[in-house]
C-alpha positions in Angstrom: 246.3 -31.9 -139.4 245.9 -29.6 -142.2 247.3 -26.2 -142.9 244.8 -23.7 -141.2 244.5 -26.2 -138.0 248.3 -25.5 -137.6 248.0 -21.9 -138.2 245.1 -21.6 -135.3 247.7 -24.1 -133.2 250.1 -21.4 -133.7 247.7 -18.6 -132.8 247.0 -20.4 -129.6 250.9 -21.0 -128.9 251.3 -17.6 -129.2 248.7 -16.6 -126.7 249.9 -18.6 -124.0 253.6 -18.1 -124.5 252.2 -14.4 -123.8 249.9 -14.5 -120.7 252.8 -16.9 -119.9 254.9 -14.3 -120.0 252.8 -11.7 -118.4 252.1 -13.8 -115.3 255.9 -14.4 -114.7 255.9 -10.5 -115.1 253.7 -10.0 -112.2 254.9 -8.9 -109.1 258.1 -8.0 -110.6 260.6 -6.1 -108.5 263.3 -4.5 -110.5 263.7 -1.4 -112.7 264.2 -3.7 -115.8 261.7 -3.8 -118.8 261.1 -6.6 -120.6 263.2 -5.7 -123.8 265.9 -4.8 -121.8 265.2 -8.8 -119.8 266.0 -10.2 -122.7 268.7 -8.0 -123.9 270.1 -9.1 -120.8 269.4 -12.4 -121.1 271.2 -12.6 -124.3 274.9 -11.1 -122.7 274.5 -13.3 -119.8 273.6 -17.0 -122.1 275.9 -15.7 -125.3 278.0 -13.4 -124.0 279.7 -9.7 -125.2 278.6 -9.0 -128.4 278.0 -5.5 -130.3 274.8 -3.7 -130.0 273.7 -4.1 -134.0 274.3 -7.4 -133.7 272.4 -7.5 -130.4 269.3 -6.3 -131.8 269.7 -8.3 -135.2 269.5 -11.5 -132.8 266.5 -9.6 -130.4 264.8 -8.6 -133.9 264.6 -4.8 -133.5 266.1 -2.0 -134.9 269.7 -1.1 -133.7 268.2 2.3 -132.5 265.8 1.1 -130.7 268.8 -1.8 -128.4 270.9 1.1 -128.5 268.6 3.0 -126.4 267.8 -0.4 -124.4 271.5 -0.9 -123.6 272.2 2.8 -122.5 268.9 2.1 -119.9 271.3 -1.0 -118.9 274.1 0.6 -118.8 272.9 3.6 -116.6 271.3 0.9 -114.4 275.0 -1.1 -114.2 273.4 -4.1 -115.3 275.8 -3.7 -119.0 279.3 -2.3 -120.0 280.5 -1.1 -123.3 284.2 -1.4 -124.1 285.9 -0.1 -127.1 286.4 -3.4 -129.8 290.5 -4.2 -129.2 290.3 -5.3 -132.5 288.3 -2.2 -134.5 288.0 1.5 -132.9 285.1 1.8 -134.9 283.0 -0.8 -133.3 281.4 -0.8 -129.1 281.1 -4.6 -127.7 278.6 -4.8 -124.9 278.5 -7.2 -121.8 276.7 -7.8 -119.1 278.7 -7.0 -115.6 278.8 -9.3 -112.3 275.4 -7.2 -111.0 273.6 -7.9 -114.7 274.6 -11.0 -114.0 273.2 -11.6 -110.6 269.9 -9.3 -111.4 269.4 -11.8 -114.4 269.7 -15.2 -112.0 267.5 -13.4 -109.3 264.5 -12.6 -111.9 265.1 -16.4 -113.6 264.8 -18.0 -109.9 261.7 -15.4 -109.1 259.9 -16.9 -112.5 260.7 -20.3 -112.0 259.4 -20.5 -108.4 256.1 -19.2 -109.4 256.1 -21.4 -112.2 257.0 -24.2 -110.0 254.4 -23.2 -107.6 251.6 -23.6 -110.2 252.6 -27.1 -111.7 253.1 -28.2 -108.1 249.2 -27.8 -108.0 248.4 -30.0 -111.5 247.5 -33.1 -111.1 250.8 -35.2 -111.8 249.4 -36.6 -115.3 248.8 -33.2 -116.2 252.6 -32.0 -115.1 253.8 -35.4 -117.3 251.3 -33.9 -120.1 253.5 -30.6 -120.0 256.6 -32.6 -119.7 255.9 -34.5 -122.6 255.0 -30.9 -124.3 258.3 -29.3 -123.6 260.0 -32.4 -125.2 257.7 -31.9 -128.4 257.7 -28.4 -128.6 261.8 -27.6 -128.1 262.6 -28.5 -131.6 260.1 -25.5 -132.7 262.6 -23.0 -131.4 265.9 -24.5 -131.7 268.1 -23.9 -134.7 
């Protein structure tokens, strides 16, 4: 495969990752963005962690998580706590209800997910079996 056929693979990745994402989004229920999901997501998987470095791992400026985790922390979802170690710095963390709102959305967007390769044909769920298994290393560092 040469160079530009990898570039228009990527294009189409990107797509579906996208309306993947927006279909999960559908029929959502809680207050919580999408920025501040996976802000959210990050506490819960890596646990308490400053906001800078928050938004250097989400990729956004540290403006722009501050005012994501102050929408977290106003909904209780997120705690700041003064660094034992240095004043100076805030650590953030996710609290028992972020917690449980962040298990409650994953289980909401893996039944629907699960409800739509239930109806594949079972080659087709292997095919995107197989997929996951290729595509993995893409994203893991």
């Amino acid at each position: 495969m040469d160079s530009r056929d990898s570039v228009e693979l990527a294009g189409e990745l990107l797509t579906l990752y996208g309306r993947i994402r927006r279909t999960t989004l559908v029929g959502k229920v809680d207050e919580v963005t999408a920025s501040q999901s996976a802000a959210l997501g990050r506490l819960v998987r890596d646990g308490a962690t400053t906001t800078a470095d928050l938004a250097r791992a989400e990729g956004v400026r540290p403006q722009s998580m501050g005012a994501t985790i102050q929408a977290l922390v106003d909904l209780g979802l997120v705690d700041r706590e003064q660094d034992p170690t240095d004043g100076r710095r805030t650590i953030v963390s996710a609290t028992d209800a972020g917690r449980a709102a962040r298990e409650d959305s994953h289980r909401s967007r893996t039944r629907l997910l699960a409800e739509r390769l239930a109806a594949l044909d079972p080659d087709d769920r292997a095919t995107v079996a197989r997929s996951i298994a290729v595509l993995r290393p893409l994203v893991e560092s």
